[in-house]
C-alpha positions as CSV (number, residue, x, y, z in Angstrom):
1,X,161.4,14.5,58.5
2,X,165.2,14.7,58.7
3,X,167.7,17.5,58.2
4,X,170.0,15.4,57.1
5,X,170.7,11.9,56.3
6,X,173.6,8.7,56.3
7,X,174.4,5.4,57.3
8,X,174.5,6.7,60.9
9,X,170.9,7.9,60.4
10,X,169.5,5.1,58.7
11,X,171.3,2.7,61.9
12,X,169.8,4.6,64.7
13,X,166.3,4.4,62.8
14,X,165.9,0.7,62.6
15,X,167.1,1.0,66.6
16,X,164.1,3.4,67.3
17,X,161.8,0.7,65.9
18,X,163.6,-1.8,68.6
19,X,163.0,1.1,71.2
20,X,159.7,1.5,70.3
21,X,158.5,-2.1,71.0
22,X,160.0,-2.0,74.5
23,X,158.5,1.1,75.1
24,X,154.8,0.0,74.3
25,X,155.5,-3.5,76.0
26,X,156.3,-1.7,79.1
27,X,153.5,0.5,78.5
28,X,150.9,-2.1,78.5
29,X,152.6,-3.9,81.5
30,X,150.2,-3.2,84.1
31,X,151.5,-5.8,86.2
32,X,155.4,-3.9,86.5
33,X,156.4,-3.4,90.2
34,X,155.9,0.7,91.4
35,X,159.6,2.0,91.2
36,X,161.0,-0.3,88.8
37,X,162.9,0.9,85.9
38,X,160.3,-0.8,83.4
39,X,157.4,1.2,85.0
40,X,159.0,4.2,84.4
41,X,159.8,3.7,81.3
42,X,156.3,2.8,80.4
43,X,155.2,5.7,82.4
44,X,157.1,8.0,80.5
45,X,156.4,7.1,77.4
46,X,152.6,6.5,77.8
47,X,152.6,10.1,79.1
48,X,154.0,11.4,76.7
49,X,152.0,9.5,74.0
50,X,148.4,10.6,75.4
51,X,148.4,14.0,72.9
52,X,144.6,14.5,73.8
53,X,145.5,14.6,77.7
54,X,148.7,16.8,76.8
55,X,146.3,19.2,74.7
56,X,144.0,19.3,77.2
57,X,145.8,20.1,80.2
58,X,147.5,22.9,78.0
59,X,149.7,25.1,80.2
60,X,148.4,24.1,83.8
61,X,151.1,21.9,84.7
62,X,153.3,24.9,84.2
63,X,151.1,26.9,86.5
64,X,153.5,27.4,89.3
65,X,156.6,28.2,87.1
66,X,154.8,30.6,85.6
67,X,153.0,32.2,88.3
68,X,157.2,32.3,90.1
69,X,158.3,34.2,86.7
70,X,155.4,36.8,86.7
71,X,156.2,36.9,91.0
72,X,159.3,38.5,90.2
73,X,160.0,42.3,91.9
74,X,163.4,42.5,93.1
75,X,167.1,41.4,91.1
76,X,167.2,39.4,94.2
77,X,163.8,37.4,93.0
78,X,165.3,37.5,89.5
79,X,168.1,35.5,90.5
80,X,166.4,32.8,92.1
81,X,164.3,32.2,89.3
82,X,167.0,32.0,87.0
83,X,168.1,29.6,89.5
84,X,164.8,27.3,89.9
85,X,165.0,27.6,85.7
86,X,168.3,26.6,86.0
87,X,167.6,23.5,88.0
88,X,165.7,22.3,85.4
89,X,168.1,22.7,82.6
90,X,166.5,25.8,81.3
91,X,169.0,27.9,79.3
92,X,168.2,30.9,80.8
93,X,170.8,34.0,80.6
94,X,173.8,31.7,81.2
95,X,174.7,28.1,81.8
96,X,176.3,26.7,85.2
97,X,177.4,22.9,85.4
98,X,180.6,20.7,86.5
99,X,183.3,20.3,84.0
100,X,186.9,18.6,84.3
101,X,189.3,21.2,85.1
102,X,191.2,22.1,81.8
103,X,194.6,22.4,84.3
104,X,194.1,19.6,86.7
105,X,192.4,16.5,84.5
106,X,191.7,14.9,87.2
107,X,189.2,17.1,89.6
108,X,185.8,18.6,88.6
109,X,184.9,21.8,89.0
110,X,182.3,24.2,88.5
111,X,181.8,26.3,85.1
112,X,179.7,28.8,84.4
113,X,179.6,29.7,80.2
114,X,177.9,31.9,77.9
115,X,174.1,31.7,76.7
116,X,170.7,31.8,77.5
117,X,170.1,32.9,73.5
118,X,167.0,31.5,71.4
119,X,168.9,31.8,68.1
120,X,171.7,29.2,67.4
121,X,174.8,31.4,68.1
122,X,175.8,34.8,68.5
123,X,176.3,35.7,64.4
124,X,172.6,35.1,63.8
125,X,172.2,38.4,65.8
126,X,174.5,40.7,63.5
127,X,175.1,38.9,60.5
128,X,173.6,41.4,57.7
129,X,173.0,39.0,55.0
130,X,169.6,39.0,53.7
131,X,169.2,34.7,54.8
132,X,169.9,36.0,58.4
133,X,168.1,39.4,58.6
134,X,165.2,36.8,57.2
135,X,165.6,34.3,60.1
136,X,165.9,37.1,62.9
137,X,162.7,38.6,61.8
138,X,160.9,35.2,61.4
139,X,162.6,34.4,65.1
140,X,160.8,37.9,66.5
141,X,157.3,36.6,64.6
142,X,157.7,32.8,66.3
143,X,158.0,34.5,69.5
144,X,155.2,36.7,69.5
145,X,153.5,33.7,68.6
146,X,154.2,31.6,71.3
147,X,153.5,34.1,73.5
148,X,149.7,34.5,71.9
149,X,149.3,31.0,72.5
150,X,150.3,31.6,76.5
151,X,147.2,33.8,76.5
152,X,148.9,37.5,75.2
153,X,146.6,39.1,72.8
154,X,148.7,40.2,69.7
155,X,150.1,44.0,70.8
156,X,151.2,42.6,74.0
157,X,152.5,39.4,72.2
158,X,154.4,42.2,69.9
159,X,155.8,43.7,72.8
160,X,157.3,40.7,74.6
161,X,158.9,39.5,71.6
162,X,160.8,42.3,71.2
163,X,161.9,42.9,74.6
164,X,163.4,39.5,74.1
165,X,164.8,40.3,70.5
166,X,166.6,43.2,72.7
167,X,167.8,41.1,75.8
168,X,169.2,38.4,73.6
169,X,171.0,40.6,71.3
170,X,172.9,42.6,74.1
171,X,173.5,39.0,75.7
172,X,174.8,38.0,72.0
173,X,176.9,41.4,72.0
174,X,179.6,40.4,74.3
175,X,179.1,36.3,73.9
176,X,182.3,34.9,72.6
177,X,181.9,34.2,68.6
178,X,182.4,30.0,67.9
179,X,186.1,30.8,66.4
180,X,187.1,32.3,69.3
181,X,185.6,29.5,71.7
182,X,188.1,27.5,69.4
183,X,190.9,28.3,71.5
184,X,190.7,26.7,75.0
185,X,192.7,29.0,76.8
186,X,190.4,31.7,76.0
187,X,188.0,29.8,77.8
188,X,190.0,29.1,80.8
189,X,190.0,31.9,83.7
190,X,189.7,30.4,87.0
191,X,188.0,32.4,90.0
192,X,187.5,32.2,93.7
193,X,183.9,33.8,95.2
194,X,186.4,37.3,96.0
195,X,186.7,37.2,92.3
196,X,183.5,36.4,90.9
197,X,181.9,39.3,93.4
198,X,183.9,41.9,91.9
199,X,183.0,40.4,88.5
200,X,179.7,40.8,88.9
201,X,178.7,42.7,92.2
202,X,174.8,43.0,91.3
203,X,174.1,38.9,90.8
204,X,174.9,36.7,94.2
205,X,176.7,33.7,92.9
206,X,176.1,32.2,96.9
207,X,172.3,32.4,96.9
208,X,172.5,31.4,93.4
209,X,174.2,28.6,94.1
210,X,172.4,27.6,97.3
211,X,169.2,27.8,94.7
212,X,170.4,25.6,92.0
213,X,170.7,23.0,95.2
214,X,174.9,22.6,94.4
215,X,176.7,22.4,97.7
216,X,180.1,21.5,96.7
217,X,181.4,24.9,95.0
218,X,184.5,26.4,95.4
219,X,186.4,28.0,92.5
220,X,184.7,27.9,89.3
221,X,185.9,28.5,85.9
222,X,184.1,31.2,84.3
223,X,184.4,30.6,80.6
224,X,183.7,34.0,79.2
225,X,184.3,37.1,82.1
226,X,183.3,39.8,79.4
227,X,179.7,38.2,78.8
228,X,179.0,38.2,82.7
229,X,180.9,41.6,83.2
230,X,178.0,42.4,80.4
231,X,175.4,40.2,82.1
232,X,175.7,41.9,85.4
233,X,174.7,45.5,83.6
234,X,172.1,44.4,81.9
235,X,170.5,43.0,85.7
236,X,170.1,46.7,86.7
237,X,169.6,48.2,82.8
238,X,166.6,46.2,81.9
239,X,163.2,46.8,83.6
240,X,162.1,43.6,85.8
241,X,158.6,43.4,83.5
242,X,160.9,42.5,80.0
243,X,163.1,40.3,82.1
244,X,160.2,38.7,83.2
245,X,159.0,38.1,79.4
246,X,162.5,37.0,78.8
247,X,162.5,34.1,81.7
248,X,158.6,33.7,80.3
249,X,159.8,32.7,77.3
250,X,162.6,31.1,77.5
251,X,160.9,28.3,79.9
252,X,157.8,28.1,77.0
253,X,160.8,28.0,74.3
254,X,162.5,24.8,76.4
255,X,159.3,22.4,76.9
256,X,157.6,23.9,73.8
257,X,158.4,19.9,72.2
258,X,156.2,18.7,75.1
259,X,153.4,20.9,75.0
260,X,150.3,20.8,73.4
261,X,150.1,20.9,69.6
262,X,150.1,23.8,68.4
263,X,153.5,24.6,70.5
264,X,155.2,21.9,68.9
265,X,153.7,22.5,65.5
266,X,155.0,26.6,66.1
267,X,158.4,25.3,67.6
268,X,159.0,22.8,64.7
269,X,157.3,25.6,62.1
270,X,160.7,27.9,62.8
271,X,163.5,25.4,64.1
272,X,162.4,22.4,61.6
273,X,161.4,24.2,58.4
274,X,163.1,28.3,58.6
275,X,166.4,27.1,60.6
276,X,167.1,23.5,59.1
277,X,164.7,23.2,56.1
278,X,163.3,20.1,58.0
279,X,160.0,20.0,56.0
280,X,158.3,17.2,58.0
281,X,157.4,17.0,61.9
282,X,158.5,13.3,63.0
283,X,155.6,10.8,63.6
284,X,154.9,11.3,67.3
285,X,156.4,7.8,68.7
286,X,160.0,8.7,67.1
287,X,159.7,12.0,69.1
288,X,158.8,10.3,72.5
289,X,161.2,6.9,71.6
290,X,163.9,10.1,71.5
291,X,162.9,11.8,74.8
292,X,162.7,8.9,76.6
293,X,166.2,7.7,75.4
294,X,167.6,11.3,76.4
295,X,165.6,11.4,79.5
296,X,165.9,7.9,80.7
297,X,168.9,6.8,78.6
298,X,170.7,4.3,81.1
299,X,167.1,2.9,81.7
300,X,166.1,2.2,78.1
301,X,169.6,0.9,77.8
302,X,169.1,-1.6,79.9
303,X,166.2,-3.6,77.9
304,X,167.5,-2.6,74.4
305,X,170.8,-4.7,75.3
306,X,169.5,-7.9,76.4
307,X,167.6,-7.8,73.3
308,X,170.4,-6.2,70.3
309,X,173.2,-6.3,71.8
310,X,174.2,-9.4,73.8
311,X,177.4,-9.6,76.0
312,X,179.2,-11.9,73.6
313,X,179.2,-9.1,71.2
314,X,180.2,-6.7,73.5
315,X,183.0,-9.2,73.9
316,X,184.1,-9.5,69.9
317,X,184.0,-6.2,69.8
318,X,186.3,-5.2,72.5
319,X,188.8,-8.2,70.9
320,X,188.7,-5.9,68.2
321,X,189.5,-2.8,69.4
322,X,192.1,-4.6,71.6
323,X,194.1,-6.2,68.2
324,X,193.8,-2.9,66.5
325,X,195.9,-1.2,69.8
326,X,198.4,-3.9,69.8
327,X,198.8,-3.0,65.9
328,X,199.2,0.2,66.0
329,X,201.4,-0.3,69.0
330,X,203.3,-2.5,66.6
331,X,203.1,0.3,64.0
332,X,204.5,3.1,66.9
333,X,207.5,0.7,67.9
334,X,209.0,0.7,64.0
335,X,208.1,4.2,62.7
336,X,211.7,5.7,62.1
337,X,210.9,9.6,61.7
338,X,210.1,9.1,65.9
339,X,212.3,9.3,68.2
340,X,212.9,7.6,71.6
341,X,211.3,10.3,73.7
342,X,208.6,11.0,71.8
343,X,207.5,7.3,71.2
344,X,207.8,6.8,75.0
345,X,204.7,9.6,74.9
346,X,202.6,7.6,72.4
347,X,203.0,4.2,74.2
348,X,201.8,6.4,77.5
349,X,198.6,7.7,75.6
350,X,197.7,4.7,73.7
351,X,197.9,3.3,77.5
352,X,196.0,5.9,78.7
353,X,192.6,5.3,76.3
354,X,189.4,4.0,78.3
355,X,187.5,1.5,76.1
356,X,183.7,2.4,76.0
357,X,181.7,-0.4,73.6
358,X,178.3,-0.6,73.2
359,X,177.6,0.2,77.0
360,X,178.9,0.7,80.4
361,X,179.7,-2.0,82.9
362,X,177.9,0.2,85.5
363,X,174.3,1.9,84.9
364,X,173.0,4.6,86.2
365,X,170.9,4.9,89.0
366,X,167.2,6.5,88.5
367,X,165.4,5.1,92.3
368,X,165.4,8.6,93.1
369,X,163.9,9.7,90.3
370,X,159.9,9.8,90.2
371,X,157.6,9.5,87.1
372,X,154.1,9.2,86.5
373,X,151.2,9.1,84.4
374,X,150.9,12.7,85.3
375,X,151.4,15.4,82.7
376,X,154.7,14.7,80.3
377,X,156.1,17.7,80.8
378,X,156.2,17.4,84.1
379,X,158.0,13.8,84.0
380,X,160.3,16.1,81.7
381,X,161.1,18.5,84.2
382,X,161.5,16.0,87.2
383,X,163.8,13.9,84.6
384,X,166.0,17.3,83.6
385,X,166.1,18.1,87.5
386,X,167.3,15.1,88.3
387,X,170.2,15.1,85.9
388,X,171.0,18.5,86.9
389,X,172.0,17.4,90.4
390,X,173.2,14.6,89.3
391,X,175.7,16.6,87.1
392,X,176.1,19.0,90.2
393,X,177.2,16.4,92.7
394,X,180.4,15.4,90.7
395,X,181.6,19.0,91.6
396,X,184.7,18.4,94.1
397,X,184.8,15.0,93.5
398,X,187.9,13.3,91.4
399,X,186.7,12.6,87.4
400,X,185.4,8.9,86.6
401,X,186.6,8.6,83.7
402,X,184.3,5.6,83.1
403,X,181.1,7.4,82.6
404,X,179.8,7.4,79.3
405,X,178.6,10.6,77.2
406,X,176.5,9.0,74.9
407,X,173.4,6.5,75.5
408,X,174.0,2.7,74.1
409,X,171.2,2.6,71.3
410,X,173.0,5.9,70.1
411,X,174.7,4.5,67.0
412,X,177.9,6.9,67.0
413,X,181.6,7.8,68.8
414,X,183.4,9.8,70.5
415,X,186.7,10.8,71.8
416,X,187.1,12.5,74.7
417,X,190.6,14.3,74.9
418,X,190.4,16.1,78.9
C-alpha cells in the first residue's frame, strides 16, 4: 500500500494508529458539545467512514456543482465557475493563492501559477518514450471511465476524454517545464490590474476575483505570463461544451478519493498502480485518519499532543536545537577561510531562523468552519473552502512568519528560505 518506504514512513505509521484512536473516541462521543473541535473531528471522520451511506448517496451531494458546470453559456459563466471551483481548491485551468513576495519578504501578495493538468507535469504530455505514450493513453482510458461512472454511456464518455486530453495538452504546451521553474526569477513578473488586462483581455481578473471571495488584491505576481497569454486563447478557441467536460472532470478528478467506491477504486487503479506502481489501496481508516489530518490538521493536533507529545518534550527538544545554534555559532566565530564581513552575514541569518518543534504556540482557528454528519465530501468541500479564504485573507497583510507549513503528527522538516 505504499510507493515507497523509510524510517519517516514507518514513524508517521505508528502515529496514524495514535490518530486513529482519537478519531473513533471522538466518534463515539455522543455527549461532545455542538461546535467543539472534538465534535468535528468525530464528525468528519465518522462521515467519512460510513462507505455504505457514501455509496449510496453516489453523486447527489455534487448535484449543484454539477448542474453550475453543465449551466455554463457565456466565457463570462466560464469564469465564474472556474472561480466557484477555485474556491474549493479545485485545480482547474490555473491556480490563484497568496504567496510572500519574492522582492519584499515581508508583505503577501497574490499569485496566480500554471496548472489545472490531470497528468503530473507538463513532459508527461510530449515525452515520446514508450513508458509515457503508455501512461497518456491509460490517462485518456481512466477518464473516459470516470466519466461512464457520472452517467456518460461509453461514445460520449470517449468523447469527453479526449476533449480533455486536447485542453490539457495545449494548457501543458506553453506551461513552464520543472527545470525552468528552477530559476525563481523566471517566476517573478509582477503586474498591476492595467497589466494583467492586456495580458489576458478575454478572462476578467475583477469578477474573478470578486468570485473566489478575495477582497484584498492589488498587484499580483503572475508566475508564468506565457501560459495565461496561452490560457486566454484557448477561452475563445475551445467550444463552451468541451470546456464544460473539462471543468466536469476536473471537479470528479479532485473528490474522486471521497466518492463512492468504484471512483476511488478507478482513481487509485491509475494514480496508485499505472503512475506509482502502488499495488495496494490503503485500508479505509488510514485514508480518512489522513484527510482528516489535512483537512482538520490544527484540530487533530490538538488531542494527538496532550497524548505523544507532552510540553516537556517540546521543551528538551528546543534545548537542543538551541545548543546546536550556540555551536555552530561557536564553529562560525573560528572558521579562518571567512572573513569579517561575511561572518557578520552568518551571525545575522543564524539570528534570523524561527524555531518550529513539534507544534505551534498558536492553533488555528476552525469556529467558522461547519461539519456534519452529512455527506463526506461535502465536509471536504466546506473544509478546502474554508482554507482557501483563509489562505486569501493573508493577502495585504505583513507575513507571520510563525505559521507552520506542516501539521504536528507529520513526522518530517522543513526549511523555509523566503
Amino acid at each position: 500500500e505504499q510507493a515507497s518506504w523509510g524510517m519517516f514512513d514507518k514513524l508517521y505509521d505508528r502515529n496514524q494508529t495514535q490518530l486513529k484512536q482519537i478519531l473513533e473516541e471522538a466518534a463515539a462521543n455522543a455527549s461532545s458539545p455542538a461546535g467543539s473541535l472534538e465534535r468535528k473531528l468525530g464528525d468528519f471522520y465518522a462521515s467519512g467512514m460510513d462507505m455504505a451511506r457514501i455509496d449510496a448517496n453516489g453523486l447527489t451531494p455534487l448535484g449543484a456543482d454539477l448542474a453550475r458546470i453543465d449551466g455554463i453559456r457565456t466565457v463570462k459563466d466560464l469564469r465564474a465557475v472556474v472561480a466557484h471551483l477555485h474556491r474549493y481548491g479545485i485545480d482547474a485551468m490555473f491556480s490563484f493563492g497568496s504567496t510572500q513576495d519574492a522582492k519584499n519578504a515581508t508583505s503577501v501578495i497574490g499569485e496566480a501559477t500554471q496548472g489545472g493538468l490531470g497528468l503530473p507535469e507538463r513532459d508527461y504530455y510530449f515525452k515520446d518514450d514508450e513508458r509515457t505514450k503508455t501512461i497518456r493513453a491509460e490517462y485518456v482510458k481512466h477518464v473516459a471511465r470516470v466519466f461512464e461512472l457520472s452517467g456518460d454511456d461509453g461514445p460520449r464518455a470517449a468523447a469527453r476524454a479526449g476533449a480533455v486530453m486536447a485542453i490539457e495538452t495545449s494548457l501543458a504546451e506553453k506551461s513552464m517545464t520543472a527545470i525552468e521553474m528552477r530559476d525563481p526569477n523566471a517566476l517573478y513578473h509582477k503586474m498591476d490590474a492595467r497589466a494583467l488586462k492586456a495580458l489576458t483581455p478575454s478572462f476578467g481578473w475583477p469578477e474573478y476575483f470578486k468570485g473566489i471571495g478575495a477582497r484584498r488584491i492589488g498587484d499580483i505576481n503572475v508566475a508564468q505570463p506565457e501560459f495565461f497569454r496561452n490560457l486566454d486563447r484557448q477561452l475563445g478557441a475551445v467550444s463552451l461544451d468541451d470546456w464544460k467536460s473539462y471543468l466536469r472532470w476536473r471537479l470528479l478528478d479532485a473528490l474522486a478519493p471521497y466518492l463512492p467506491t468504484a471512483f476511488v477504486e478507478e482513481n487509485f487503479n491509475f494514480n496508485g498502480r499505472t503512475l506509482q506502481g502502488t499495488p495496494q489501496l490503503r485500508p479505509l481508516w488510514k485514508r480518512r485518519v489522513s484527510a482528516t489530518d489535512n483537512f482538520l490538521g490544527d484540530a487533530l493536533a490538538q488531542v494527538y499532543v496532550k497524548k505523544a507529545f507532552t510540553p516537556e518534550a517540546k521543551a528538551r527538544a528546543l534545548e537542543m536545537v538551541r545548543n546546536l545554534k550556540l555551536a555552530l555559532r561557536e564553529r562560525l566565530g573560528t572558521l579562518e577561510w571567512m572573513s569579517d564581513a561575511t561572518r557578520q552575514q552568518a551571525y545575522a541569518k543564524l539570528d534570523a531562523f524561527v524555531d518550529k518543534i513539534g507544534y505551534p504556540d498558536k492553533w488555528k482557528d476552525y469556529s467558522r468552519l461547519r461539519i456534519d454528519r452529512g455527506p463526506f465530501v461535502l465536509n471536504v468541500l466546506r473544509a478546502t473552502e474554508f482554507a482557501t479564504m483563509r489562505d486569501l485573507e493573508k493577502v495585504g497583510r505583513p507575513v507571520d512568519r510563525n505559521e507552520w507549513g506542516m501539521t504536528a503528527p507529520t513526522v518530517n522538516a522543513y526549511y523555509n528560505p523566503l
